[in-house]
N, C-alpha and C positions, 0 to 999 in steps of 0.2 A: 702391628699387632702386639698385643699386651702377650706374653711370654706364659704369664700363669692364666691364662682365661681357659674356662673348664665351660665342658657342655655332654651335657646329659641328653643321651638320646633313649626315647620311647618305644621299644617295638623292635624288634630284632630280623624283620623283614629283608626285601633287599631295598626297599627305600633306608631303611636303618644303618642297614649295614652299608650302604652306600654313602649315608651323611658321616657314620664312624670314622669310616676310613678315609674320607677325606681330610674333616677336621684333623684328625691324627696328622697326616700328610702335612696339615699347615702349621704344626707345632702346639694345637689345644690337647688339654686336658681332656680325656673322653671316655665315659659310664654310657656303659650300653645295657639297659634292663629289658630282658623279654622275659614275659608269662610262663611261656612253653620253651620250646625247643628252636635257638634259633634258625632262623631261615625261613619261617613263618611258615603262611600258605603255601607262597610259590613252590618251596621244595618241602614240605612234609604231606600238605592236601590236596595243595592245587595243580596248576601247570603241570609239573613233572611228575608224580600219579600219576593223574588223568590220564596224558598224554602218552604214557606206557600204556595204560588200559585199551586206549582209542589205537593203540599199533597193532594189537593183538587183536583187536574186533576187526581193524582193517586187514590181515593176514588171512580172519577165518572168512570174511566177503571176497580176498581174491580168487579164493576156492573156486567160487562159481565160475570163472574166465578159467579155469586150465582145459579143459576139453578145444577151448579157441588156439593155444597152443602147443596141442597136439597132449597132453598131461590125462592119464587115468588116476584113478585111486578115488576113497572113500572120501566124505566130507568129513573135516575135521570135526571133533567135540568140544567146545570150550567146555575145560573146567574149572569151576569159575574160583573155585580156592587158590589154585595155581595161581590163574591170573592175577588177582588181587596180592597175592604174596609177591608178585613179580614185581605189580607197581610199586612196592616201597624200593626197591633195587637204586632207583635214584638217587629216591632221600638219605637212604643209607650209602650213597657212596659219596654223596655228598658232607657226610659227618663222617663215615670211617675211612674212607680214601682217602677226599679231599681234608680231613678235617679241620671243616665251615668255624668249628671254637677256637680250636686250638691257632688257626691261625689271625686270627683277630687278636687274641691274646699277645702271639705272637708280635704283633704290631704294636703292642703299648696302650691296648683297650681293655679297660677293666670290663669283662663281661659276666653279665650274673645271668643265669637261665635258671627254668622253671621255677619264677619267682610268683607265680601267678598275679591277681590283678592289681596293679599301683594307684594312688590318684592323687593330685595335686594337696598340699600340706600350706603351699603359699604359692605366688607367683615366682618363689625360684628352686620350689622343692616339692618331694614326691615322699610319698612312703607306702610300703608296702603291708601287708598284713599280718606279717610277722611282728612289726614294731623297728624295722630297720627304716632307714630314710635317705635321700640323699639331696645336696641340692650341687648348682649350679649358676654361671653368670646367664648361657644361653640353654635356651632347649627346645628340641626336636620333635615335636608328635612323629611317628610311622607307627600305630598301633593297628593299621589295617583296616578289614571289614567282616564283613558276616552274613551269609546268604540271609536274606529276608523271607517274613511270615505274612502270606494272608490274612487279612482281619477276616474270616470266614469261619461259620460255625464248623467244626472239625477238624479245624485246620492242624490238629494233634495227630490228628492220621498221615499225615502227610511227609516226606523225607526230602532232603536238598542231596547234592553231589556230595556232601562229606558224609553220608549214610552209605554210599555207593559198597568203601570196603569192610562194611557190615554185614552185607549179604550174605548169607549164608548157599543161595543157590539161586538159580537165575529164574525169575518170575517169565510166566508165559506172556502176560500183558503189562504193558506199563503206561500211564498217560505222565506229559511231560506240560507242567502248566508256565505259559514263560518262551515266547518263540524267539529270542536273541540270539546272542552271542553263546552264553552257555548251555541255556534249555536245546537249542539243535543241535550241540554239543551232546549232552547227556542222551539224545533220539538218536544221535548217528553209530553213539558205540550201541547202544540195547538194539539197535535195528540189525547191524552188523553180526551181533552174536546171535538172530536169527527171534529175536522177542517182539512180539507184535507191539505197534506203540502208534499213541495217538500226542499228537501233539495243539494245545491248547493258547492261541494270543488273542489279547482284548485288543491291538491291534489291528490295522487293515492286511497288512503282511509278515512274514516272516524277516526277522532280524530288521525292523524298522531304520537302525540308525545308517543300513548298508546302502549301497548305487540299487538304484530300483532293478536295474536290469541284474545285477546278481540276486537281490530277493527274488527274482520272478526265476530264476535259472535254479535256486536249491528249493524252489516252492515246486521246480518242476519233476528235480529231481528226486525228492523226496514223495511225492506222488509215485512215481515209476517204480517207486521202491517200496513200495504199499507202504509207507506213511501215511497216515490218516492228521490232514491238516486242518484245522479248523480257526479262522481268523475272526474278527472280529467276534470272540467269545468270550464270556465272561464264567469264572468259574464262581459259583454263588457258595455252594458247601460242597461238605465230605462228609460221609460214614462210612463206619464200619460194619460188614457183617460176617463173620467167622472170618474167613481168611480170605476175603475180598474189601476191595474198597469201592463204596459209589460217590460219583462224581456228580453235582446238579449243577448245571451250568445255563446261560441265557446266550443263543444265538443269535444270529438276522431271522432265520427261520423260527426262533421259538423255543422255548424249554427242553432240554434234555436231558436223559440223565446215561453214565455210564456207567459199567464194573468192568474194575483190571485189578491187577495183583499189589501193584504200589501204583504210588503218588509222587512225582519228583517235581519239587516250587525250584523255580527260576526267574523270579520276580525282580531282583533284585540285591544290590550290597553295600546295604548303610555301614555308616565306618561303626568303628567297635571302640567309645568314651561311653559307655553306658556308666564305667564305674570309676571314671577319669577326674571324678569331682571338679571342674573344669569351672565351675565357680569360685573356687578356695583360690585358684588365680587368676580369676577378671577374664577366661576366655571364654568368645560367645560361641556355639555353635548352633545350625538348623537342626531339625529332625532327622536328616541323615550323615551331617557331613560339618565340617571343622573350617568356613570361609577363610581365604589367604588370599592377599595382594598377590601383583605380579612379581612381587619378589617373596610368595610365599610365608610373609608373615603372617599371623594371626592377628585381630586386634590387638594385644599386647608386643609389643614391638618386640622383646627379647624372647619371643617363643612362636616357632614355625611349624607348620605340619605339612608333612609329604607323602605322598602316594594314595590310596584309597582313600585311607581316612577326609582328606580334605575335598573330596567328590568332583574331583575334573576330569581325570582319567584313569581305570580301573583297567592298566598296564605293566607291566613288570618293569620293561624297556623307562618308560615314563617313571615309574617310582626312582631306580636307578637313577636316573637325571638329575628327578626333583631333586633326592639326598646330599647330591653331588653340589648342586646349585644353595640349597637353603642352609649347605655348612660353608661355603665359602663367603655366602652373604651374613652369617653368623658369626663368623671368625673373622673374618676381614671387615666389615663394616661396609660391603658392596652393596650396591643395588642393581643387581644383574638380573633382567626377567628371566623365568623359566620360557623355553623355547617349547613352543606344540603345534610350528606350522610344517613339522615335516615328520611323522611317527605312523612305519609303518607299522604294523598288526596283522595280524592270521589266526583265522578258528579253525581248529582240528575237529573241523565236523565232515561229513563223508555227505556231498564230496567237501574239501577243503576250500577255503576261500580266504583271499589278502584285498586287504585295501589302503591305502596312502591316500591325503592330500584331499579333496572336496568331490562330492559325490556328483554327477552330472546334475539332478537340480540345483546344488548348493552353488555349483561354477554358473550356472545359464543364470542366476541370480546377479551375479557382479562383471561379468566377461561377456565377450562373445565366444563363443567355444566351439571349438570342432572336434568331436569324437573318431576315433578310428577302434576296431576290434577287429581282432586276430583271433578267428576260433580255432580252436585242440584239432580240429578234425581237418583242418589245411598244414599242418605240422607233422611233422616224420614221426618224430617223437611218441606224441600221445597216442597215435595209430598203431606202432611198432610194440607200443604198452598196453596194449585193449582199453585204454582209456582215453576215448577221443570227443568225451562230450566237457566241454567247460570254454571260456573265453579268458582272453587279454586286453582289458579297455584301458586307455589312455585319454585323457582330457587336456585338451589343448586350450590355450587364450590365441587367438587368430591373431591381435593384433605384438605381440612380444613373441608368440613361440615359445614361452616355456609351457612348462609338463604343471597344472595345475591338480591332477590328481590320477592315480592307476588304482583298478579294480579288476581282481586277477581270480577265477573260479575253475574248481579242477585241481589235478594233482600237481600234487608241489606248488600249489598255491600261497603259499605262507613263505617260501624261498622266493619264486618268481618276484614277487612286487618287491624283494629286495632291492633287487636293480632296479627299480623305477624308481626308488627312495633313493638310493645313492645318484642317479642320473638328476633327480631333484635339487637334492642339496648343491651337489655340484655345478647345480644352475647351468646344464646342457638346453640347448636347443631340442625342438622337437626333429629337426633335420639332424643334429649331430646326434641322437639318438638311433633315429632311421639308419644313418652310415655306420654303426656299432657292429664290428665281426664277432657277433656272439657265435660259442661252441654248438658245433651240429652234430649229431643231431640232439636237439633241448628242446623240456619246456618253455626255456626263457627267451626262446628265437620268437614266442609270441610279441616280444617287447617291441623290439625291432621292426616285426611285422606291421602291427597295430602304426609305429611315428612311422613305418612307409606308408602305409594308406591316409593316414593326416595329410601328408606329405605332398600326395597324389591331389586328395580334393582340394587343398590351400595353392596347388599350382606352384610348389616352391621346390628346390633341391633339385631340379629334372631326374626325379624318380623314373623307372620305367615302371609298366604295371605287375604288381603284385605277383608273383610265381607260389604258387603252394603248393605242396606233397600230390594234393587231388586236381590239379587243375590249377590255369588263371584264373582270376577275379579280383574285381575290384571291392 
């Protein structure tokens, strides 16, 4: 490795600050420019917000279970200032605790924040809109993404999740357009703090890209919890009239129209080169996203992008990696793919839900497979917690016995499929899984449970049959 070779990274994320710190690590030269504040989404709007918001909506929903143990008193009030002033608690300990700058500095990384928008000057330089500039031998795109707009007439009326700590006071109804990863995300806390919500996909189901049997399990749930779910819909426009909003939408059944108090889009998160002049150095990009090899290049060989921006996986976990990967392959002149056959994930939607590895059609595509599931309600744990409805599925290959994919629904769902990722990577057997003394009493004994009933219909391990909290069954 060339001793003076410098690299300019884009975006101050934790893909960014993951490529920083790497390269730094291998001895380059390293300019780290973000817009804003770093640490990006993850910790100033996204993830960690959020995710304080959705703990407090999930505190004021476990209200309703204390009379189950034995508990009086009033139902709490969200309000809703607090709460929002809570959620920056993260981001702010993230820069005044941890301090996210000062220790990057600290590392021998020139970092510039609230530089606002940069964009390519040539193929090894950037400049910003002050009139400062900088260049580089390599460089990095991580500049992120950006919730997406409806092409629909009103689509002006309409708010994403970073409107959320805007609110001034909590609306009685809210329709949620967008049934993924975030949009039931964004229904489960407004459900939670007791706001009626309708939730809108053009879709056949909720969270399409999920194991059918968990779309069908928080489609159930969500129902039970007066969610108003409506699939296969199309939302056409929006207006406004005083302090309502209408919704005109195209169902199976036929035209309809709504009014709720807000609008929240979940459509969507094209990366964020709108002003990246991405021409001025010969890189292509699609309508949402920044194309890269498997080693994360972009067309121009000395320039990479990682994390949202490049549209493969809208991850934190993944951005991290990526960073990690596209400055060693930058510095070092490797060709080492990015890895994404093992990345588990969890959405803090209520209920909560993880998943690893290929969905049960995606496996019955290339394997023969054997599934086994371990429901909440055969588990000490979840019973002992009043919360006994969700499952543990496991996807087997019959003929090798590894663990081809876990889809985990219910509480601690986003921990749970931990271990089925670490039991993955470490290329365990579905029988050496089954034999696992996990801690009792757990959620995560659904693991275990699920490779013993694999276990049982494959005829392998002389498993005996199944024991759970409520009875035997196979």
């Amino acid at each position: 490795m060339d001793a003076d070779l410098s690299l300019l990274v884009i975006g101050g994320g934790p893909g960014g600050i993951s490529a920083a710190l790497q390269a730094t690590e291998l001895g380059a030269r390293v300019t780290l420019l973000e817009s804003h504040r770093v640490g990006g989404t993850s910790f100033n709007r996204g993830p960690a917000p959020v995710r304080t918001v959705a703990r407090a909506a999930r505190l004021a929903r476990d209200w309703t279970s204390w009379s189950s143990f034995g508990l009086r008193g009033p139902a709490p009030v969200p309000d809703l200032s607090a709460v929002l002033a809570n959620s920056q608690r993260v981001a702010r300990y993230a820069h005044e605790k941890k301090d996210l700058g000062g220790h990057l500095r600290r590392q021998g990384i020139d970092l510039i924040e609230n530089l606002g928008p940069v964009g390519f000057a040539g193929p090894h330089s950037v400049a910003a809109g002050d009139g400062r500039s900088w260049s580089a031998d390599r460089i990095i795109i991580a500049v992120g993404g950006h919730a997406a707009r409806l092409p629909i007439p009103g689509v002006e009326h309409a708010l994403t999740y970073e409107d959320i700590p805007a609110l001034t006071s909590l609306p009685e109804r809210v329709a949620v357009v967008g049934g993924a990863d975030t949009g039931c995300q964004i229904a489960s806390i407004f459900r939670d703090l007791g706001v009626a919500v309708t939730v809108f996909e053009a879709g056949p189901v909720l969270v399409p890209a999920a194991d059918p049997s968990v779309s069908a399990e928080l489609t159930r749930a969500f129902t039970a919890r007066d969610v108003a779910v409506a699939t296969n819909t199309l939302v056409k426009a929006l207006d406004r009239h005083e302090e309502r909003v209408s919704i005109d939408y195209q169902g199976i059944s036929g035209p309809g129209r709504l009014e709720v108090d807000a609008v929240f889009l979940a459509v969507g998160w094209p990366a964020n080169f709108g002003g990246l002049r991405l021409d001025a150095a010969g890189v292509q990009a699609s309508p949402a996203s920044i194309p890269v090899d498997d080693y994360l290049r972009t067309n121009v060989e000395h320039i990479y992008a990682v994390g949202d921006v490049n549209g493969r996986f809208m991850l934190v976990q993944t951005a991290r990696m990526e960073g990690r990967v596209a400055a060693r392959n930058a510095i070092l002149a490797e060709t080492k793919p990015a890895p994404y056959d093992i990345i588990p994930s969890g959405s803090f939607t209520d209920p909560e839900y993880g998943r690893v590895g290929l969905t049960e059609t995606e496996a019955a595509e290339r394997y023969d497979i054997v599934t086994g599931i371990a429901r909440y309600d055969d588990l000490l744990r979840p019973v002992a917690d009043g919360r006994p409805e969700g499952f543990c599925k496991l996807i087997v290959d019959r003929q090798s016995h590894t663990i081809l994919g876990g889809h985990v629904i219910g509480e601690y769902s986003a921990e749970t499929v931990q271990t089925v990722a670490a039991a993955m990577a470490g290329g365990m057997t579905v029988e050496q899984v089954a034999e696992m003394q996990l801690a009792y009493p757990t959620f995560t004994e659904g693991v275990s449970m699920a490779a013993h009933k694999i276990c049982r219909a494959m005829g392998i391990g002389r498993f005996p049959q199944v024991w759970s909290y409520l009875g035997s069954e196979e």
